[in-house]
N, C-alpha and C positions, 0 to 999 in steps of 0.2 A: 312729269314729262317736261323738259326744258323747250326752249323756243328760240328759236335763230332769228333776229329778225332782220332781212336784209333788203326788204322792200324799198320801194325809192333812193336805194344805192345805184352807184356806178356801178359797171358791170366788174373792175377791176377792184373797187372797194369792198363790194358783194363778193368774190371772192375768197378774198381774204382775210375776211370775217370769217365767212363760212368753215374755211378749210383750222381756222383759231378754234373757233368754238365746239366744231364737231372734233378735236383734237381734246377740248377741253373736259368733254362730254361723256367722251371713253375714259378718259385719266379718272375723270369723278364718278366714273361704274354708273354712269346712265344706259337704263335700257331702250329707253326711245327719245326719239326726238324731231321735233316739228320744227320745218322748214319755214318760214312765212316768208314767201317770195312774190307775191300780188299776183293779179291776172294778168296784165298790159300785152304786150305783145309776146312773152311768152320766153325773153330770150333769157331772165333769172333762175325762171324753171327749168329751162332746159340747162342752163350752167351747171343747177345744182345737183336734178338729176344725172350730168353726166361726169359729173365729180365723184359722185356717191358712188355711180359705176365702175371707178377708176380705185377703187380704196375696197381692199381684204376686208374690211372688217365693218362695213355698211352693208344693209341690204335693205330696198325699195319694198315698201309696206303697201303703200296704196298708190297703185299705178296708173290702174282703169279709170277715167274722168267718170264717168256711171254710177262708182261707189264709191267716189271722194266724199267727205263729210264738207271739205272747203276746199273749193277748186284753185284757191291761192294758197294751198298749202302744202308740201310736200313731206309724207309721214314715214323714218328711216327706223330703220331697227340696228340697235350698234350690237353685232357680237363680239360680244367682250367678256373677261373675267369679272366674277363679282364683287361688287364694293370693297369687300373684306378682303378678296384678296389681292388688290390694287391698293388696299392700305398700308398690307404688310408691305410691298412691296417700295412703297412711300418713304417709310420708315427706315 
């Protein structure tokens, strides 16, 4: 599972990262992917959960704060084609 890490970013550098990597992450047929957005005031998390809302092809794995494993992190599921066939597709 890959890992975003956009904590202690700006809101606008966090981002922009974010929206690279989780771009990057479907291209390379990753099936999940973790957010590390820290705890602070909460405004990374909610960037990225509402980014992830905005995007066909993400969907929100652990949502409930109750059953988070880390409550600084945010865990997406990419529905995407698999590895194999995003290689052909490469090629």
């Amino acid at each position: 599972m890959r890992t975003i890490y956009i904590r202690k970013l700006r809101f606008e550098e966090a981002r922009i990262k974010l929206e690279r990597e989780l771009h990057e992450a479907f291209m390379d047929g990753e099936s999940y992917v973790e957010i590390l957005h820290g705890i602070g005031e909460g405004i990374l998390r909610r960037m990225a959960i509402d980014y992830v809302e905005t995007c066909g092809f993400l969907k929100l794995v652990e949502t409930d704060p109750m059953f988070r494993s880390n409550p600084g992190a945010t865990i997406v599921e990419i529905l995407a084609p698999s590895k194999e066939y995003i290689n052909r597709l490469k090629s």
